[in-house]
C-alpha atoms as one frame of an Amber mdcrd trajectory, in Angstrom:
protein
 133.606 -55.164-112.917 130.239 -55.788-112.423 128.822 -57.912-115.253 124.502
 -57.516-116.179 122.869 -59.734-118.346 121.825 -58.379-121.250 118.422 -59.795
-122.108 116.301 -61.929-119.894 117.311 -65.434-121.860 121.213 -65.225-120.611
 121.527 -67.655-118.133 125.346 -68.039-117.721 128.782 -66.064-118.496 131.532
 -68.039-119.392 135.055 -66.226-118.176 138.071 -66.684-120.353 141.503 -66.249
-118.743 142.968 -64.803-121.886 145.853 -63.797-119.454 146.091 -63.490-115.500
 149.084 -63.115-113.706 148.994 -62.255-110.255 151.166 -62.716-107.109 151.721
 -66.080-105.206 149.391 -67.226-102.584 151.477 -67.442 -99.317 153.492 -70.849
 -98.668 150.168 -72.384 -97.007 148.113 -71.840-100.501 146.383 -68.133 -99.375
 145.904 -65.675-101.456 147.314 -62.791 -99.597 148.683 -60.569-101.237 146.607
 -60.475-104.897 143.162 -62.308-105.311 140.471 -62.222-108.276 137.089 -62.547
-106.536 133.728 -63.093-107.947 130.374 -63.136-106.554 126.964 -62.756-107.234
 126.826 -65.658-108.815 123.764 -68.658-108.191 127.062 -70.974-106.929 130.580
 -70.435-104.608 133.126 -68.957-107.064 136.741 -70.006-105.534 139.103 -67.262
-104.723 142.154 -67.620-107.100 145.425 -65.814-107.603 148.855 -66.738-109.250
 148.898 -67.823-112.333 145.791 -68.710-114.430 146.469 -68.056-118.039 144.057
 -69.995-120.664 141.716 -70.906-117.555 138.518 -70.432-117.738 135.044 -70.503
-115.599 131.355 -70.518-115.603 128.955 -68.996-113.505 125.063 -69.109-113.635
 123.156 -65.878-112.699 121.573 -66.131-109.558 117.889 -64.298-110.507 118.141
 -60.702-111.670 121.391 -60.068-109.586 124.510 -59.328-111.345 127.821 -61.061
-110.826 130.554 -58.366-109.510 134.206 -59.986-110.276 137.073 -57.873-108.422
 140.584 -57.836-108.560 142.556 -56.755-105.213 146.525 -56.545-105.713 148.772
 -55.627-102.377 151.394 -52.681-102.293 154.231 -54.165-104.412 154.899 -52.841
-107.894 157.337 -55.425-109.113 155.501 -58.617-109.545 154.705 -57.737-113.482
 150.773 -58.124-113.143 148.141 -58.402-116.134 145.061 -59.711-116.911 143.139
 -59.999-119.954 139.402 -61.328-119.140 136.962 -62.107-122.303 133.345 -62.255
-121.098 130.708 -64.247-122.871 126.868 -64.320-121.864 125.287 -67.614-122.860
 121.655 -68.452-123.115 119.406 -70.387-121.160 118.640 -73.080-124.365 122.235
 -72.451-125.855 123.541 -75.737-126.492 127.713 -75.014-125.042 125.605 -73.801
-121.691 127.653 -75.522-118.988 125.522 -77.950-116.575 124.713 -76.681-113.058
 127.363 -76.363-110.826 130.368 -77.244-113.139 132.874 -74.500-112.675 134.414
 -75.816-115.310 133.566 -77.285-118.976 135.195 -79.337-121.239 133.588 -80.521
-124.794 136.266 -82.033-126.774 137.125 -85.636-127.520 140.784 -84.604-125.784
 141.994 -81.584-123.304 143.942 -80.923-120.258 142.588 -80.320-116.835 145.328
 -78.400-114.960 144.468 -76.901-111.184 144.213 -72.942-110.474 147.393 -71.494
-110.301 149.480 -74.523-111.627 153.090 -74.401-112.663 156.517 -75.012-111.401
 157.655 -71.306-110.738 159.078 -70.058-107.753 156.936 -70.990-104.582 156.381
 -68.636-101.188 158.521 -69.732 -98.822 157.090 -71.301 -95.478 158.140 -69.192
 -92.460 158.028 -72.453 -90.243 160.471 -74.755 -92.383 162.403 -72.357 -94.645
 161.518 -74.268 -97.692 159.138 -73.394-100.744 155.421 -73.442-100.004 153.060
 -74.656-102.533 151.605 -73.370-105.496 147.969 -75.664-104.498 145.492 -72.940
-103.405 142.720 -73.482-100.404 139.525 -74.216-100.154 139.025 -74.893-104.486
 136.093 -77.099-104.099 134.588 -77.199-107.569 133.210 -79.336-110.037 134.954
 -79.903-113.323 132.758 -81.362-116.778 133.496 -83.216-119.718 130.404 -82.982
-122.343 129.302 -86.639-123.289 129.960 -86.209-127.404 128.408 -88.829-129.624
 130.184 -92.178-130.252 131.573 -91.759-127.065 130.846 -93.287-123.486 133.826
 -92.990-120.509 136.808 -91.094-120.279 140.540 -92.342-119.534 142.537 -89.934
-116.743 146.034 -89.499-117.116 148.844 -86.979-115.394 151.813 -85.267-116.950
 152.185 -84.131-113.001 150.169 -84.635-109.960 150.796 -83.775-106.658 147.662
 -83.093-104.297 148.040 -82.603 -99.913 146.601 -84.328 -97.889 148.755 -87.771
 -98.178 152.081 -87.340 -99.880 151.942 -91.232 -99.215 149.520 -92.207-101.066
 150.200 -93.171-104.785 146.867 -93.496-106.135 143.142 -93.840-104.915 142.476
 -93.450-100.706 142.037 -96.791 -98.851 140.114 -97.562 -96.021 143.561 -96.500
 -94.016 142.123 -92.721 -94.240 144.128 -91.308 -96.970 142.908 -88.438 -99.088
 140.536 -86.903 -96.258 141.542 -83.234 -96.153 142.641 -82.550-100.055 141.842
 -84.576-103.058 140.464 -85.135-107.157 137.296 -87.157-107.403 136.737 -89.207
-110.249 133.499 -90.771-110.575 133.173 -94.680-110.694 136.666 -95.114-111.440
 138.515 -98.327-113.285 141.880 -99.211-114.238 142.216 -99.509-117.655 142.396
-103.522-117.644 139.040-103.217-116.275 139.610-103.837-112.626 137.656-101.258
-110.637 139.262 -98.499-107.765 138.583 -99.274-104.822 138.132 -94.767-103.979
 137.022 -92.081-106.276 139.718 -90.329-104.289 143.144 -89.603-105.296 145.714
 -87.732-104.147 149.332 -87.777-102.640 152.314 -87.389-105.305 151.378 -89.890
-107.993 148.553 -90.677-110.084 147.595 -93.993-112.227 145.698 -93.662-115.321
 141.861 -94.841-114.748 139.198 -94.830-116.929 135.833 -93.025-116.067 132.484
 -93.682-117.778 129.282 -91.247-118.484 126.277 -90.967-116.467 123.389 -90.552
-118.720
């Protein structure tokens, strides 16, 4: 689908996930076999697959050119695939226009940030161990924002589930021992929530503890 902005004052689409459901990446987090791609955009658009239902995305228009999102699915037949996109062109002076390279937006007091593709369904399974693969996809470097509303100045970070690569380890924030150097969630100028500051805007590995994360104005 190849997606042309309609008057010269768009600046950004906004790409709802009504539904997507497409096949597992392979045990080491590839999409192989299905992938929804999208490019054209000003900024790198991650490759995602699996299951993305009630995600959505932002992507600026890069000049005049359009942004072209495509949808490749393998051979199979049996893996009960849909997709329901909604498509929304936003100005350059709306006021919901995401900042620069956010992938993703948030502007609510309260929400849930959940990764592409997250869930506890059946994994692939890993050729070289015989056990389930993950459902974590590669190379998702992105930026997620949260919308500063009025009142308001930080924001506390909690998990119902976390588990990142990289250091399965590693309970919270990386140390100077190298943890969290291949896969991890930055938070900004993290604290705990008696005050005391993290020592790493990096976390990763198979737990998380709640921190608290103030604005930049």
């Amino acid at each position: 689908m190849t997606i042309q902005r309609c008057n010269p004052d768009i600046c950004q689409v906004r790409i709802d996930f009504l539904s997507m459901s497409l096949a597992q990446p392979n045990a080491t987090g590839v999409c192989t076999t299905d992938a929804l791609i999208i490019t054209g955009g000003a900024g790198n658009v991650p490759v995602i697959c699996g299951e993305n239902t009630g995600q959505h995305i932002y992507v600026d228009f890069n000049g005049n050119d359009n942004i072209v999102m495509t949808i490749t699915t393998g051979s199979s037949s049996n893996l009960g695939r849909n997709w329901n996109i909604k498509v929304t062109q936003i100005a350059c002076a709306c006021p919901t226009r995401a900042p620069s390279g956010c992938l993703q937006f948030f502007n609510s007091t309260s929400g849930t940030v959940n990764s592409f593709n997250f869930g506890t369904g059946g994994n692939s399974i890993d050729p070289n161990t015989g056990l389930p693969g993950t459902r974590q996809l590669v190379n998702e470097n992105y930026g997620v924002c949260v919308h500063m509303l009025p009142g308001y100045c930080s924001i506390q970070w909690s998990s119902n589930n976390f588990v990142v690569s990289g250091a399965p380890q590693a309970n919270f924030g990386a140390l100077t021992n190298g943890d969290c150097t291949t896969d991890f969630v930055v938070i900004p100028n993290p604290s705990y929530v008696n005050g005391t500051p993290v020592n790493s805007d990096r976390f990763c590995g198979t737990a998380f503890n709640t921190v608290t994360s103030k604005f930049s104005l």
